[in-house]
C-alpha positions, 0 to 999 in steps of 0.5 A: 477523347472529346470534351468541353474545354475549360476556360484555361484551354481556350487561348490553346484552342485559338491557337491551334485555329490560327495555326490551322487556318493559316495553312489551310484556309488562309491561302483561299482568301484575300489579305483582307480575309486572313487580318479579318479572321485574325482580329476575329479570334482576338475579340472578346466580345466575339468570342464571349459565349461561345462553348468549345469543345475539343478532341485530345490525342492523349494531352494534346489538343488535336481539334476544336469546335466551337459554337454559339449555343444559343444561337445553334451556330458553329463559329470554328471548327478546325483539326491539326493538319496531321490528323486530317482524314482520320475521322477526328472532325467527323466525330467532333462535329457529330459530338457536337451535333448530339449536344443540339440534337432535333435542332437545326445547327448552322455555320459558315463554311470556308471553301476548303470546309465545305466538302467535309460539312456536306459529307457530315450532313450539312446543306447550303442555304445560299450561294457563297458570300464574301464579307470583310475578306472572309469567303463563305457559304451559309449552311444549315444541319438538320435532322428532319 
């Protein structure tokens, strides 16, 4: 089941982005970029307006998504490693898109991320970047 989350399951949501970034993204990146990630997920003022939604494996919460609505731009978007290849980040992020739909949408993709948001539809703007430790590529979904 996918649906917005309540400001309650927020910490939760940052929790199990921490947990999945540091297995998977974090070896990609420099210390520098894990500290900055870190700090990132603990900013109020960062964090304040974003909209997260979320998938659930009965009660458990399996993956979020969260994006700047006013901005069409994803922040995070992360699934538990145990539930890769399943196709759960797949209809998390094409909910997402629904949401936005005839907009353009952007994020940052990890390294690690950047063959799943090609495969769902999403394009690089420029070149990777590296910013504050954090490796990157702009990419932007479009449906036109």
């Amino acid at each position: 089941m996918i649906r917005v989350l309540s400001s309650n399951e927020i910490p939760l949501a940052l929790e199990l982005a921490w947990k999945v970034f540091f297995e998977y993204e974090s070896p990609d990146y420099s210390a520098e970029g894990t500290e900055e990630f870190r700090k990132t997920i603990h900013d109020p003022v960062y964090l304040s307006g974003l909209d997260y939604y979320g998938t659930f494996d009965e009660s458990k919460l399996v993956a979020i998504c969260a994006i700047r609505g006013e901005k069409r731009h994803i922040c995070f978007m992360f699934v538990d490693g145990s539930y890769h290849r399943r196709g759960i980040g797949s209809s998390l992020i094409r909910h997402v898109l629904n949401e936005y739909k005839g907009e353009t949408v952007t994020l940052n993709s990890s390294p690690y991320g950047l063959p799943f948001y090609k495969a769902v539809g999403f394009v690089p703007t420029e070149e990777e970047k590296t910013v504050n430790g954090i490796r990157f590529t702009p990419m932007k979904y479009s449906e036109t």
